[in-house]
N, C-alpha and C positions, 0 to 999 in steps of 0.2 A: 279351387279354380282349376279347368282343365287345359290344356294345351291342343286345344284340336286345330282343326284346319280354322276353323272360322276367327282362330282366335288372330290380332297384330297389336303392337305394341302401343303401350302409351305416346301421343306426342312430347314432345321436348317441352319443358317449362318456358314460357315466353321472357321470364326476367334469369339471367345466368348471373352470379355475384360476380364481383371481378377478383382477381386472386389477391388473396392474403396479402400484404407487406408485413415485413418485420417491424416491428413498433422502433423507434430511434435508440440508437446503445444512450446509455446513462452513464458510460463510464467509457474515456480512453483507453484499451490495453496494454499499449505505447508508454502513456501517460502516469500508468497506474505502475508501469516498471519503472518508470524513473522517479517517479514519487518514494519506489520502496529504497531506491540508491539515495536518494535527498537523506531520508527517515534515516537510515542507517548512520549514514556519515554526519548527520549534524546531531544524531544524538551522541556517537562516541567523540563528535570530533568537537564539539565547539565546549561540552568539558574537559577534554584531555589539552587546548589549544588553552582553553582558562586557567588548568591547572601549569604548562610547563612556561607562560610566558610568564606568568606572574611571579612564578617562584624565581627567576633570575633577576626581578625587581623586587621580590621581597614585601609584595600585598597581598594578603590571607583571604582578605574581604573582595578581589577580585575574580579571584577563584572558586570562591563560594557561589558567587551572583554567575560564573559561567556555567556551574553544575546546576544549578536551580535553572536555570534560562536554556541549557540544552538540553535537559530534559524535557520542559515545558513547552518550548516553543513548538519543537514538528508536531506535538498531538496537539496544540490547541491551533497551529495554522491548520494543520487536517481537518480538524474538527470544522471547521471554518469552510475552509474552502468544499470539502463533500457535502455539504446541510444544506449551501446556500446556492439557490438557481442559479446556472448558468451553460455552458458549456460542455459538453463532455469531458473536455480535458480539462479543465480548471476543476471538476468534481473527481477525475480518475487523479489527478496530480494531488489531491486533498484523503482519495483513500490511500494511496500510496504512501503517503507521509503514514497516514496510521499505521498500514502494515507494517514499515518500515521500522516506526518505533515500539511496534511489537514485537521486532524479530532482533534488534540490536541487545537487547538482554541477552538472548535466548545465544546468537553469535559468541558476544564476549564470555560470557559463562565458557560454552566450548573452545575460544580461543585461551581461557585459562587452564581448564581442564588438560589442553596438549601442554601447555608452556610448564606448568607444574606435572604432569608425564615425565616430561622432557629432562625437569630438575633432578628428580628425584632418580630417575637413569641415571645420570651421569655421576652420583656417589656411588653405586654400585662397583 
């Protein structure tokens, strides 16, 4: 095709799409941070809460059922809440529990790591 004089350009298409939108978020990112604070603290805390109140009452079987139940509980309410329609933030508040209770191992391990550093300096 040449470009002469004779040549002008195609007309405009008569349908123009209208622009894009973003499809809706799926997850809160607000939601999905405080989910990972929830996950954190009820997996370290409602075992450690199981284990020190029981032990000034002297039931074994209380503190058992808080380590089973704080570990359980944020991934199956996560589970729960991210699977099932609703909300953004009722699903971002459901992965954040998960994150949450995947990073609370990984936490305590390194908050032992220092606290055993820390011991083993101080015989030095």
């Amino acid at each position: 095709m040449t470009y002469g004089q004779g040549w002008t350009p195609p007309p405009p298409p008569q349908w123009i799409p209208p622009n894009p939108t973003a499809p809706p978020a799926r997850y809160a990112p607000r939601f999905i941070w405080l989910g990972i604070g929830a996950g954190v603290l009820s997996t370290i805390g409602i075992p450690a809460l199981g284990y020190f109140v029981p032990a000034r009452l002297g039931s074994d079987l209380v503190a058992s059922g808080a380590f089973v139940v704080g570990l359980a509980l944020p991934l199956v309410l996560g589970i729960t809440l991210a699977a099932r329609q609703g909300s953004p933030a009722r699903r971002g508040m459901g992965l954040g529990l998960i994150i949450g209770w995947a990073l609370a191992p990984i936490i305590f391990a390194g908050l032992c790591a220092v606290l055993f550093i820390g011991a083993y300096a101080a015989f030095d």
